[in-house]
C-alpha positions in Angstrom: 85.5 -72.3 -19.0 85.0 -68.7 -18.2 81.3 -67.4 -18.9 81.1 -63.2 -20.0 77.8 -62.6 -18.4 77.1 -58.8 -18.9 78.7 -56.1 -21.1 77.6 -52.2 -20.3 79.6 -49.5 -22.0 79.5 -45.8 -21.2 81.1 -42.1 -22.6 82.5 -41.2 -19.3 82.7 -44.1 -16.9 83.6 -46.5 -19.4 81.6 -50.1 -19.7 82.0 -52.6 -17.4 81.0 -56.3 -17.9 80.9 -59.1 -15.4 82.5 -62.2 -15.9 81.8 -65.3 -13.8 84.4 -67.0 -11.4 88.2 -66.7 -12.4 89.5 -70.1 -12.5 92.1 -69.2 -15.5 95.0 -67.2 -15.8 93.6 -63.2 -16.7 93.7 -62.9 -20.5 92.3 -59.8 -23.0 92.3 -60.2 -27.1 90.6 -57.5 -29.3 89.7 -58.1 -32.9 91.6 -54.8 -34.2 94.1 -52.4 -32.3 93.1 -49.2 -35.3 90.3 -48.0 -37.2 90.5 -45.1 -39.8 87.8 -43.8 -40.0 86.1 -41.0 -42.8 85.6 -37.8 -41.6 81.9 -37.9 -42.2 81.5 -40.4 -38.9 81.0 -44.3 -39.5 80.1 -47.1 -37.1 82.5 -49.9 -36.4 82.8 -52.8 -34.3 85.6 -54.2 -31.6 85.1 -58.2 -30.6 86.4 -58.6 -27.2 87.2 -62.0 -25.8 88.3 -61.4 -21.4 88.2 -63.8 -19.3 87.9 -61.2 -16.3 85.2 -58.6 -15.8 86.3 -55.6 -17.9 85.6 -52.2 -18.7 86.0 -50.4 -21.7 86.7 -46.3 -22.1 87.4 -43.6 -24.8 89.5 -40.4 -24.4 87.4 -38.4 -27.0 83.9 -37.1 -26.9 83.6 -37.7 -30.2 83.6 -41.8 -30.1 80.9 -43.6 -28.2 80.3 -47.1 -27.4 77.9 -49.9 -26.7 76.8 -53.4 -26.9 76.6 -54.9 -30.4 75.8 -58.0 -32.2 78.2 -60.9 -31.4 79.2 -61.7 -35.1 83.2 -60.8 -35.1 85.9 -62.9 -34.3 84.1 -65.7 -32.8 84.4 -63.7 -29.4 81.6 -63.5 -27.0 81.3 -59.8 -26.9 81.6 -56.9 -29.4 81.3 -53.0 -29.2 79.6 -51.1 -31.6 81.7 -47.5 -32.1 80.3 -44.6 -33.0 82.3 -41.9 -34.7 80.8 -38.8 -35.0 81.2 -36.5 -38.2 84.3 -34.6 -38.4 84.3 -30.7 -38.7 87.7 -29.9 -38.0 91.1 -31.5 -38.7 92.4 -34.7 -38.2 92.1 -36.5 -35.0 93.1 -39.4 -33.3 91.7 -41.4 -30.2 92.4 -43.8 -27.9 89.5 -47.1 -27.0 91.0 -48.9 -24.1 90.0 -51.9 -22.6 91.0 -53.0 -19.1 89.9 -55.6 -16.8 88.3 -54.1 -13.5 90.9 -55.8 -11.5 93.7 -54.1 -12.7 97.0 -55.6 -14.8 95.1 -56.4 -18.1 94.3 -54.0 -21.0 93.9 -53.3 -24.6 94.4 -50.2 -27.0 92.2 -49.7 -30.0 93.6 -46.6 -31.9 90.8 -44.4 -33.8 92.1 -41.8 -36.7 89.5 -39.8 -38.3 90.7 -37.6 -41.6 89.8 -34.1 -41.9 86.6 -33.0 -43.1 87.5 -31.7 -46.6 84.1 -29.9 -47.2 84.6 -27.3 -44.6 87.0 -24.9 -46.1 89.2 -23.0 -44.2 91.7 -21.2 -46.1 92.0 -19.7 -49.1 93.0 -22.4 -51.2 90.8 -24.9 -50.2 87.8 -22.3 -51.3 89.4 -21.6 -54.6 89.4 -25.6 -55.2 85.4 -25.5 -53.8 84.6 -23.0 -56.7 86.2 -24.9 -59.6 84.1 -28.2 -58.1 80.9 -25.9 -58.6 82.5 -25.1 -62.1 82.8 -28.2 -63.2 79.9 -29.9 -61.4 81.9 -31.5 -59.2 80.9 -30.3 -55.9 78.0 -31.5 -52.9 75.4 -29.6 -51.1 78.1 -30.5 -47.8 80.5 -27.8 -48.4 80.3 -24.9 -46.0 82.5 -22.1 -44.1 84.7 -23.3 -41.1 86.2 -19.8 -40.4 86.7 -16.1 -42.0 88.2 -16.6 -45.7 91.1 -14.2 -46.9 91.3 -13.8 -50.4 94.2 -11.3 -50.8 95.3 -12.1 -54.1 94.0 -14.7 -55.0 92.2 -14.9 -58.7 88.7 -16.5 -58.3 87.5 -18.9 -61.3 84.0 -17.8 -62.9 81.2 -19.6 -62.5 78.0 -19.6 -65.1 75.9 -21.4 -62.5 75.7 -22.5 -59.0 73.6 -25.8 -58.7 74.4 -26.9 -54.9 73.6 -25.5 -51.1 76.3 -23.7 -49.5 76.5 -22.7 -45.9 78.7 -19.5 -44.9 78.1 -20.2 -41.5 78.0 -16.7 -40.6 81.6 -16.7 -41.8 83.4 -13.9 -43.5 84.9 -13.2 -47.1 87.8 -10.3 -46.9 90.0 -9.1 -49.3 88.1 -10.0 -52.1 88.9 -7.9 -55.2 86.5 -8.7 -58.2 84.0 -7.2 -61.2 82.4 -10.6 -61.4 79.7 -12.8 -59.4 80.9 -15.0 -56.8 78.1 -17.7 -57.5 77.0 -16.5 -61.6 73.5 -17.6 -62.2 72.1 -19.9 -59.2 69.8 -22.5 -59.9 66.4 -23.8 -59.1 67.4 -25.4 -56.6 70.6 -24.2 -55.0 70.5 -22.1 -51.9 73.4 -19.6 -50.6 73.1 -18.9 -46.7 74.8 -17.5 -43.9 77.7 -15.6 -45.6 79.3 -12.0 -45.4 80.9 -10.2 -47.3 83.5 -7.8 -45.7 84.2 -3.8 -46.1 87.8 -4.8 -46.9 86.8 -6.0 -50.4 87.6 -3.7 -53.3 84.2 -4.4 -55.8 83.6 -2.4 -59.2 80.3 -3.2 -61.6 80.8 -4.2 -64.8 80.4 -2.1 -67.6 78.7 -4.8 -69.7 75.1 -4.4 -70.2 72.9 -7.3 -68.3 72.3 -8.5 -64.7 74.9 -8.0 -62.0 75.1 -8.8 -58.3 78.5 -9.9 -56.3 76.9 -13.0 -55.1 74.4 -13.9 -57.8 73.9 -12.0 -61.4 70.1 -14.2 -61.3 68.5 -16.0 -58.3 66.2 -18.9 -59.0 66.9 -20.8 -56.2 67.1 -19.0 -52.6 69.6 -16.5 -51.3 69.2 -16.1 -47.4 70.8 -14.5 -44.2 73.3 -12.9 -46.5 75.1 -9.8 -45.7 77.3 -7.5 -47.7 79.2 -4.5 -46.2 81.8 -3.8 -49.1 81.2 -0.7 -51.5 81.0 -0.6 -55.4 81.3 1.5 -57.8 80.6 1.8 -61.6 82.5 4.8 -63.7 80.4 3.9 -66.7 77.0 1.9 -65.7 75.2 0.1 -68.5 71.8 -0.8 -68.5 70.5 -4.1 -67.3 69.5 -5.1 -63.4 72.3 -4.3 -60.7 72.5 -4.9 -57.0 75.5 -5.8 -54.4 74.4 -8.9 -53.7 71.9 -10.0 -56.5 71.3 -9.0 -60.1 67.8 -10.4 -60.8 65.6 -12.3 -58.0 63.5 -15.0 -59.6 63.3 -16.6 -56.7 63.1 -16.2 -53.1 65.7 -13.5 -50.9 65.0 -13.0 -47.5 67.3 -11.8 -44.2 69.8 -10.1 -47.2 71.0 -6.8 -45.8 73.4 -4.2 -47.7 75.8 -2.2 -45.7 77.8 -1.0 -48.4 77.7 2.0 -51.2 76.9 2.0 -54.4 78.2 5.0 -56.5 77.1 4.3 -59.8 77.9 6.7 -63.5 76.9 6.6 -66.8 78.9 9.2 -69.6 76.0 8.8 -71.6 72.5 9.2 -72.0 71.0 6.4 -71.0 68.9 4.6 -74.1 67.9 1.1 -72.3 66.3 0.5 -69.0 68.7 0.7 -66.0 67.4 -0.5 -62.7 69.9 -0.2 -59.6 69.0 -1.7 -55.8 71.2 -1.8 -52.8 70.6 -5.2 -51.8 68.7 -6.3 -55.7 68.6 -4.3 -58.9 65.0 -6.3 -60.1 62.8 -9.0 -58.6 60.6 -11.2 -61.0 57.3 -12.3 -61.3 56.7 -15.3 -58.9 59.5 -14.0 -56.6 60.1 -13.2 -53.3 61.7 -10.5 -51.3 60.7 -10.5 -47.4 62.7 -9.1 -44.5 65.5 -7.2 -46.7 67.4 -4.2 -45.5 69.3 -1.5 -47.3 71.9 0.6 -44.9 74.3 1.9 -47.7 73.7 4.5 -49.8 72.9 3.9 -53.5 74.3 7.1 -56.3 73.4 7.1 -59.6 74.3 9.5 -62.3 73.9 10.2 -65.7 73.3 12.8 -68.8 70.0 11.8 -69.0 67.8 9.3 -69.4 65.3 8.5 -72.4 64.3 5.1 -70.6 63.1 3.4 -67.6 65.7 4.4 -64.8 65.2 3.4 -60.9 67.1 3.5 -57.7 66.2 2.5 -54.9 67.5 0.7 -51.8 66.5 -2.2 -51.5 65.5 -3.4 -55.1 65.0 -1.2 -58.0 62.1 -2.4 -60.2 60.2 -5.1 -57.8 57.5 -7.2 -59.9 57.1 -9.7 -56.9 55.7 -10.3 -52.9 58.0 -7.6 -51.2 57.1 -7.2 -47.5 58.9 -6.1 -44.1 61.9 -4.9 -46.2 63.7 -1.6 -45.0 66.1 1.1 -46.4 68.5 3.3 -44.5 70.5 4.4 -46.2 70.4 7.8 -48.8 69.6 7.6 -52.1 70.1 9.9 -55.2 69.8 9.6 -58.9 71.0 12.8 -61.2 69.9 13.3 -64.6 72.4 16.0 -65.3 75.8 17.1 -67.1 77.7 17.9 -63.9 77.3 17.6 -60.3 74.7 20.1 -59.2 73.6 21.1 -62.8 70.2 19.7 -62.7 70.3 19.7 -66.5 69.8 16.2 -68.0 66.6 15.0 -69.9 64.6 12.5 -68.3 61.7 10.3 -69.3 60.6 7.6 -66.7 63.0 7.9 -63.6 62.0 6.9 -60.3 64.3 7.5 -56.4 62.5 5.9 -53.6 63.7 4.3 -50.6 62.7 0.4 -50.7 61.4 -0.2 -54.2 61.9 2.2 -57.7 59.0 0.3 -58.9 56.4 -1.6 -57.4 54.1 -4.0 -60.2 53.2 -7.0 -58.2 49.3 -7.4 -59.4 46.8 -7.9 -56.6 50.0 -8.3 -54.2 50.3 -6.5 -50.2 53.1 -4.1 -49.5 53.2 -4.2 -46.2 55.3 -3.1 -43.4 58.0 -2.0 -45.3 59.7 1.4 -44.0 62.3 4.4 -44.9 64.2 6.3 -43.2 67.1 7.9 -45.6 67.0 10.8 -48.0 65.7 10.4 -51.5 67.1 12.7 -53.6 66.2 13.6 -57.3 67.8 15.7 -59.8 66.8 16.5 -63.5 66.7 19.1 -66.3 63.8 18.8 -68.4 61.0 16.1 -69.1 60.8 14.2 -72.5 57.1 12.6 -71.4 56.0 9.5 -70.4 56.5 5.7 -70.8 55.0 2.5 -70.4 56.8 0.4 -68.4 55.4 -3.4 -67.7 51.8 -2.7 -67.3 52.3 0.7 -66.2 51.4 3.4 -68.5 52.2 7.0 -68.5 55.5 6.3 -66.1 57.3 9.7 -65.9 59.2 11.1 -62.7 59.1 9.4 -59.1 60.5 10.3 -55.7 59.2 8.5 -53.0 60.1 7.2 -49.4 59.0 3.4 -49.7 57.6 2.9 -53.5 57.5 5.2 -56.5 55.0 3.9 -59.2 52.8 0.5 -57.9 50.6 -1.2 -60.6 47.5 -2.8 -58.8 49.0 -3.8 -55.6 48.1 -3.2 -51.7 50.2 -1.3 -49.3 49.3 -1.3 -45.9 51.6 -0.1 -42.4 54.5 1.2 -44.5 56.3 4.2 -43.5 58.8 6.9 -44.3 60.9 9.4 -42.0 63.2 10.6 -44.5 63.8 13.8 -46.0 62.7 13.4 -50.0 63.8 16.0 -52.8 63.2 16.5 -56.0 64.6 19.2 -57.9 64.0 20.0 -61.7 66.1 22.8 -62.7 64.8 23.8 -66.8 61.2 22.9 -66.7 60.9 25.7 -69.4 62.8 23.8 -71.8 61.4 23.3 -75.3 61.8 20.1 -75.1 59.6 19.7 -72.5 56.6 17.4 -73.3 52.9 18.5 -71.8 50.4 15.7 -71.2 47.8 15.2 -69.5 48.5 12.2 -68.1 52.2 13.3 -67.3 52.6 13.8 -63.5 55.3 14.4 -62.1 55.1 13.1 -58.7 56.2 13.3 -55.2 54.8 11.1 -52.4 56.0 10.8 -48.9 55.3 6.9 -49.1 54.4 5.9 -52.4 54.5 8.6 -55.6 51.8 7.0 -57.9 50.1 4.2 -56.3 47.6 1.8 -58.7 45.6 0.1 -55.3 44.7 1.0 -51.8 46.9 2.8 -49.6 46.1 2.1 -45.7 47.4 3.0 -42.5 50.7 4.4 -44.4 52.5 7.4 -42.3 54.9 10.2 -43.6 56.7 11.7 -40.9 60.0 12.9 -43.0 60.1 16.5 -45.1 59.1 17.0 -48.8 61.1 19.2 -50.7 60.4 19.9 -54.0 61.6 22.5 -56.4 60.5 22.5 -60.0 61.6 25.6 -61.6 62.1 27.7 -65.1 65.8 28.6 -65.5 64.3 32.4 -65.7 61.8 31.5 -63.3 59.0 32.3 -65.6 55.8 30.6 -65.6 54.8 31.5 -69.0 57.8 29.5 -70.2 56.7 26.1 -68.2 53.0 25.6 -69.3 54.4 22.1 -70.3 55.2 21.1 -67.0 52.5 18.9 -64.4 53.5 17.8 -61.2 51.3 16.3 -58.1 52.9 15.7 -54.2 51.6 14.6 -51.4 52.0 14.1 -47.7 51.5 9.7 -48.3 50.9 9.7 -52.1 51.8 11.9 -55.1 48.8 11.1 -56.9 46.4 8.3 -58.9 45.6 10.5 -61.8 46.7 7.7 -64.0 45.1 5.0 -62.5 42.4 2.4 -64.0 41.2 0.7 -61.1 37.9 1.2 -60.5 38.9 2.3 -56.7 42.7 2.8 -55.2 41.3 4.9 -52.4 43.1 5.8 -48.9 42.3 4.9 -45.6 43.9 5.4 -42.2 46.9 7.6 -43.5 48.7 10.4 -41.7 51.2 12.8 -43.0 53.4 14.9 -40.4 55.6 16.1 -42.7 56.1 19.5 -43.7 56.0 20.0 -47.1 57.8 23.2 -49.2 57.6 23.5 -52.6 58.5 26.0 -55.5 56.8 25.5 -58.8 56.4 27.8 -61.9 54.5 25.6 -64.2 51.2 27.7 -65.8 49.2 24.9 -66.4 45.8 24.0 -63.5 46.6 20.2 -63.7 49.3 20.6 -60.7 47.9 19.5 -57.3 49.3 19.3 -54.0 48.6 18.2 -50.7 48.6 17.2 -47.2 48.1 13.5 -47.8 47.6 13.4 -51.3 48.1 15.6 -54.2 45.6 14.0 -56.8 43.7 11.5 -55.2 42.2 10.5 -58.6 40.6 11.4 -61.9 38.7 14.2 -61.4 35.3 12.6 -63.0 36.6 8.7 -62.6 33.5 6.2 -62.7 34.7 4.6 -60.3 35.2 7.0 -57.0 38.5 6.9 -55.0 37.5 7.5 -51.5 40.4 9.4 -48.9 38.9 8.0 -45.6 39.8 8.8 -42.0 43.4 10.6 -42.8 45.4 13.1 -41.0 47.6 15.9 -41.4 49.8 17.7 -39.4 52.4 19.2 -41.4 52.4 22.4 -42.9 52.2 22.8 -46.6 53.6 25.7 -48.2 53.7 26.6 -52.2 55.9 29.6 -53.7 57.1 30.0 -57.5 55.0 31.0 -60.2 52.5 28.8 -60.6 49.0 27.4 -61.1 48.4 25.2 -58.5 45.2 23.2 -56.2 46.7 23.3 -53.0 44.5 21.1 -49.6 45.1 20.5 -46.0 44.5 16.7 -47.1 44.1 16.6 -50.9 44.7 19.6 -53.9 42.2 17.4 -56.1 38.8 16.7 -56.6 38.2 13.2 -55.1 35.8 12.0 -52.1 37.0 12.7 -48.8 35.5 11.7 -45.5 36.2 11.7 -41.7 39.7 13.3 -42.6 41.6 16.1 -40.1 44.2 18.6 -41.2 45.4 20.4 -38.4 48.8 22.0 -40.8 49.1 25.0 -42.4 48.0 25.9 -45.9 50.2 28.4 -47.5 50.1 30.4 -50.9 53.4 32.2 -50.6 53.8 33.2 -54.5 51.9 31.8 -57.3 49.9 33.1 -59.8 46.1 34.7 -59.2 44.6 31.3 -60.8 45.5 29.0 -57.5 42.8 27.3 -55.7 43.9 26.7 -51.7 41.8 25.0 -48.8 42.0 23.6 -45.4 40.7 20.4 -46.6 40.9 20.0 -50.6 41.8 22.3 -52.8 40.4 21.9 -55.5 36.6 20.1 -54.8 34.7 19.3 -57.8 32.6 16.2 -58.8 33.0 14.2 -55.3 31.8 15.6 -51.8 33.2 15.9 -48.6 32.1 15.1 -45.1 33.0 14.5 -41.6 35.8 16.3 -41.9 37.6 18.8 -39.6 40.3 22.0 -40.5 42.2 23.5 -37.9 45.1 24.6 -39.6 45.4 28.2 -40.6 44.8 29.1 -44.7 47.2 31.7 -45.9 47.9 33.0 -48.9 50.3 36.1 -49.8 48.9 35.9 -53.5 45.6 37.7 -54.5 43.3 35.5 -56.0 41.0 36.7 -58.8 37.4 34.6 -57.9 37.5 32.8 -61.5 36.5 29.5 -62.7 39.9 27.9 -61.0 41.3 30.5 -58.4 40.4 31.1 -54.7 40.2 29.8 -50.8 38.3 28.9 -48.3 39.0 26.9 -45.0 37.5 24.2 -46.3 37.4 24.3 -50.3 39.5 26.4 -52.3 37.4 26.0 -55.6 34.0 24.0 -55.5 31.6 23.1 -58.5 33.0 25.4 -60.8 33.0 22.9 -63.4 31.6 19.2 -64.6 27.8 20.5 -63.7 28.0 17.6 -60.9 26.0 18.4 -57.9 27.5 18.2 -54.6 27.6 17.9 -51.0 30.0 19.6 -48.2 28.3 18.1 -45.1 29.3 17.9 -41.5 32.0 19.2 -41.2 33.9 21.6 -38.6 36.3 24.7 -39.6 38.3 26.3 -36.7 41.1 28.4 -38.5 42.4 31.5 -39.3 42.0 32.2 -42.9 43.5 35.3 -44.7 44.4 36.5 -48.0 44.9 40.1 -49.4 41.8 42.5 -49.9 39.7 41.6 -53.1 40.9 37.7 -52.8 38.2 35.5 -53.1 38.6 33.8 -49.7 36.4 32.6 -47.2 35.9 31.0 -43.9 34.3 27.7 -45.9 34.6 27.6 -49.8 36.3 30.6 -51.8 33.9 29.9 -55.0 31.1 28.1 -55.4 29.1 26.8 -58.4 31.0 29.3 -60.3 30.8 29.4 -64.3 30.3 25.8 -65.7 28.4 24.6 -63.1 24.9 24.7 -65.0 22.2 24.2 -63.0 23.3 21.6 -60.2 22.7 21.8 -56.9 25.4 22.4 -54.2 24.9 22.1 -50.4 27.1 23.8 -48.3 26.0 21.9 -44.6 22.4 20.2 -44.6 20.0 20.5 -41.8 20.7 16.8 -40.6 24.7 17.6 -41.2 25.5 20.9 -40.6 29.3 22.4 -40.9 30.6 24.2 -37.5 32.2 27.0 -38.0 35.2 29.4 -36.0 38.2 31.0 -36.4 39.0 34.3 -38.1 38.9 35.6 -41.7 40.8 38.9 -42.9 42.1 39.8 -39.2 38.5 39.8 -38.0 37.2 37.1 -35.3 34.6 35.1 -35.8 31.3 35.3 -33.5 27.8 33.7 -33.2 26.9 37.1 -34.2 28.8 37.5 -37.3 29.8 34.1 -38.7 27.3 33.9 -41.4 28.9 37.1 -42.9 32.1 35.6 -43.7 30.9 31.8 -44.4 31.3 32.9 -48.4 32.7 35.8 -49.9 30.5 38.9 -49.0 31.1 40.4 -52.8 30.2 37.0 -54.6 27.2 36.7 -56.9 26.3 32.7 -57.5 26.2 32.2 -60.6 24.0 29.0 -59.8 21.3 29.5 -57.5 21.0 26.0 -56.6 23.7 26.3 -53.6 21.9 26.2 -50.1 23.9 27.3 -46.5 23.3 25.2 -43.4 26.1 25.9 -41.1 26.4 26.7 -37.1 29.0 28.8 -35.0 31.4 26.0 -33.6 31.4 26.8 -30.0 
């Protein structure tokens, strides 16, 4: 009897096994001559019984072979098959085994059924969706190639409780108001789909959460990208975005392509919160590495509520970081295009988030680079929103108002706007606490703000329909180069550090009231007599910054408020084009009491077309508009240098260093102007006339000013 010594099976070469000597006549029996296999791959196994050496081989990649236990048929030898999964259609292959010498062979025929969970067509996705429907479907389906859904009726789904994979495939043709996926759940994940510019997608007019792939995320919706526009001819309020309504969970790779053009026909009485990519994002939730490259429109009558848009999500209560917009923004409070008419209560434009409340989060590295525009008529006050208090108006390039959170290497190179057209209007509410803001980076931050950079214009104009500013007293607004302003803060410090603004900055104002600041990097930098000192440290300005209207206005090279401010440079023009005789204007701050400044250096020219009177609250300097002339604090303006050109018409009360100091209120504190150890350097010219070693001192205060508090002592040196 023949022995079968050996059996070695290969992919390629086939498997050979050596038989002893041949003493009988050549004979081959296999156990089987098909297998059907499942799509999903399976094992199987083939006895062989040869009395010759043999070989066996397969004419598909996709089976593979090799020795197994002998338990089958009673032969000597057995192959163990492997099938391998199925991602395409049905197949068949061939197993043949042949003796080496030639003359003898078997066939083993393999079918394998098509994979049913890759869906290809149409249909086949249509039947997926009512599987997810009625809980039917597994965490296997996926994509196998671009879908086209021209007219085809997709069913509605409450919630998506399975993982689906898009494989980087495409959905076209897709014409729907409702959410692909509805509500997906805790643990469900949606990855690696698109969503094509040939679908037709329109918001719903109900009120609630709305997004074309999820209406609420609580599971995790990644590498998704939608390039198809929407549109909403009567926007409700609730949370909208083109690819999420409401993140409670984690989004990250999404990116927007498409437009959002979004209209309300009525005032708006509840919240509305609009993002390209995600209208809200929760507490607990994450959004990392989003991008918005569409533009996001929204317009209405007016709003008496909360009302964001933004890019990438409108009101963001969770870890947002590395997320970027592109696109333009716009949000209109007003009866008609252009109008600038509507009411407005809380609204907030900015380029990645409307609002930013994550608590004792990081922003970070999060960027702009499209236009922000804003339009309104009038302002009905303030409102608390979450934990934020005193929410007004908000234009911003990354964030407009952030409660308590970090931001740190954000940045914004788009053009920002904010127009408000009837800031005289009776109905107009003046508060205190009211700003109306404007921030290159973030409008009202709540937190430290470091190494943030502005490099995109600010244009602002917040004007009287008669361009009177007796008829807006009501009005308050702050802007800034980086921030608007932390008036309204309650931390004990949300100071800035690192920050640079090149942006040039143009604004025309008519509001009467002294509460308006603006500046270089920051228009209030905090309350004027906070316990709790906000510190601007080692900032920068280049851009020029330039007020007209008819206003009363603190206008600074880095800050128009009182607040501490250290190591900073402004090298941009400071310019009082029109205002009223009240304004306060200064290389560095305009407006310096309660906190002092030091290291700090001015080279950019102090202008102003407007004659200022020398009161309690009007007049400019190259370093200080208005210093100490009330909250009888004492202060310090040490070591720092001034190499500008101030001017101002004759009888302003201008000088090369601080237009007025320790003027009425001041009591009896002491002000330093330079100490002996510290010094300010001093160079430039004042009123057309150059500065020398010789003449400096005369112009380092105004020459006609009588202190009213002799406590103020001059130590300052000619800059050579």
């Amino acid at each position: 009897m023949n022995k079968l010594l050996y059996v070695a099976l290969s992919l390629a070469c086939g498997l050979t096994v050596l038989s002893c000597e041949k003493t009988e006549d050549p004979s081959i029996v296999v156990d089987k001559t098909e297998i059907e296999a499942e799509f999903g791959g399976q094992q199987e196994t083939i006895g062989v019984k040869c009395n010759r050496d043999w070989s066996a081989t397969s004419d598909v990649d996709w089976i593979t072979m090799s020795h197994a236990a002998e338990d089958a048929f009673e032969a000597p030898s057995y192959i163990l098959v492997t099938i391998q999964a199925n991602d395409g259609e049905t197949r068949t292959g061939t197993i043949t085994i042949a003796s080496k010498s030639g003359g003898l062979n078997a066939s083993v025929i393999v079918r394998q059924g098509e994979n049913t969970e890759i869906i290809r067509n149409a249909d086949r996705f249509v039947e997926y969706l009512n599987l997810v429907k009625e809980g039917k479907a597994t965490d296997s389906f996926r994509l196998g190639a671009d879908i086209d859904l021209s007219g085809k009726t997709l069913p509605e789904i409450s919630q998506m409780n399975y993982t689906f994979d898009g494989q980087n495939f495409t959905i076209k043709n897709w014409t729907s108001s409702s959410s692909l996926f509805g509500k997906i759940g805790s643990g469900a994940t949606v990855r690696n789909l698109v969503i094509d510019a040939s679908c037709s997608l329109t918001i719903p007019e109900s009120e609630g959460n709305f997004g074309f792939i999820a209406t609420e995320n609580n599971g995790t919706i990644e590498n998704v990208v939608n390039a198809a526009s929407a549109s909403a001819s009567s926007i409700a309020a609730g949370n909208k975005g083109l690819i999420c309504g409401i993140n409670t969970g984690v989004m990250s790779n999404c990116t927007n392509k498409g437009d959002i053009i979004a209209a309300a026909d009525a005032v708006m009485e509840d919240a509305l919160c609009v993002g390209g990519v995600a209208g809200a994002s929760a507490s607990k939730a994450r959004m990392n590495s989003c991008v918005n490259e569409g533009s996001v429109s929204v317009s209405l009558p007016g709003s008496k509520t909360l009302v964001a848009a933004a890019g990438v999500v409108g009101n963001c209560e969770s870890e947002i970081g590395s997320c970027d917009n592109k696109g333009a923004i716009s949000l209109f409070c007003e009866s008609a295009e252009g109008k600038a008419d509507g009411c407005f209560k809380a609204v907030s434009a900015a380029g990645v988030a409307g609002i930013v409340s994550w608590e004792n989060g990081n922003v970070t590295n999060c960027s702009n680079t499209g236009s922000v525009t804003f339009r309104g008529g009038y302002s009905l006050g303030v409102q608390t929103v979450g934990k934020i208090t005193k929410f007004s108006s908000n234009v911003a390039g990354v964030a407009g108002a952030a409660y308590k959170c970090k931001f740190e290497d954000c940045c914004n190179t788009g053009r920002l706007i904010s127009h408000v057209g009837d800031i005289g209007n009776a109905a107009s509410v003046y508060q205190t606490t009211s700003r109306q803001s404007v921030g290159g980076v973030i409008s009202s931050p709540w937190g430290k703000v470091t190494k943030c950079t502005n490099k995109g214009e600010i244009d602002v104009d917040w004007i009287t329909v008669a361009h009177n500013a007796a008829l807006a007293k009501n009005f308050v607004g702050q802007v800034g180069g980086v921030v608007a302003g932390d008036y309204n803060s309650d931390q004990v410090s949300s100071s800035m550090e690192g920050c640079i603004n090149e942006g040039n900055i143009d604004i025309v104002f008519d509001a009467s009231q002294s509460n308006s600041a603006f500046g270089g990097v920051a228009g209030w930098g905090g309350k004027e007599a906070a316990a709790g000192v906000n510190v601007i440290r080692n900032c920068k300005n280049s851009g020029s910054l330039t007020l007209d209207g008819f206003s009363k206005t603190r206008l600074g090279g880095i800050s128009g408020s009182p607040v501490k401010i250290e190591g900073c440079v402004n090298s941009g023009e400071v310019y009082l084009k029109g205002g009223l005789a009240s304004c306060a204007v200064g290389g560095i701050a305009g407006f310096g009491n309660f906190h002092n400044i030091s290291g700090c250096e001015n080279y950019g020219n102090v202008k102003s077309d407007v004659k200022l009177a020398g009161t309690e609250s009007s007049a400019a300097g190259g370093l200080g508009g208005l210093v100490g002339a009330v909250g009888n604090t004492a202060m310090t303006y040490s070591g720092c240098k001034v190499d500008c050109t101030v001017s101002a018409p004759t009888g302003s009360a201008a000088s090369m260093l601080v237009g007025v100091i320790g003027h009425n209120k001041s009591g009896g504190k002491a002000f330093a102007v330079g100490t002996a150890e510290s010094p300010n350097k001093i160079k430039g010219s004042f009123a057309g006339t150059t500065l020398t070693p010789e003449n400096y001192q005369t112009y380092m205060r105004r020459p006609d000013f009588k202190l009213v508090n002799n406590s103020v002592t001059f130590n300052v040196e000619y800059l050579k």
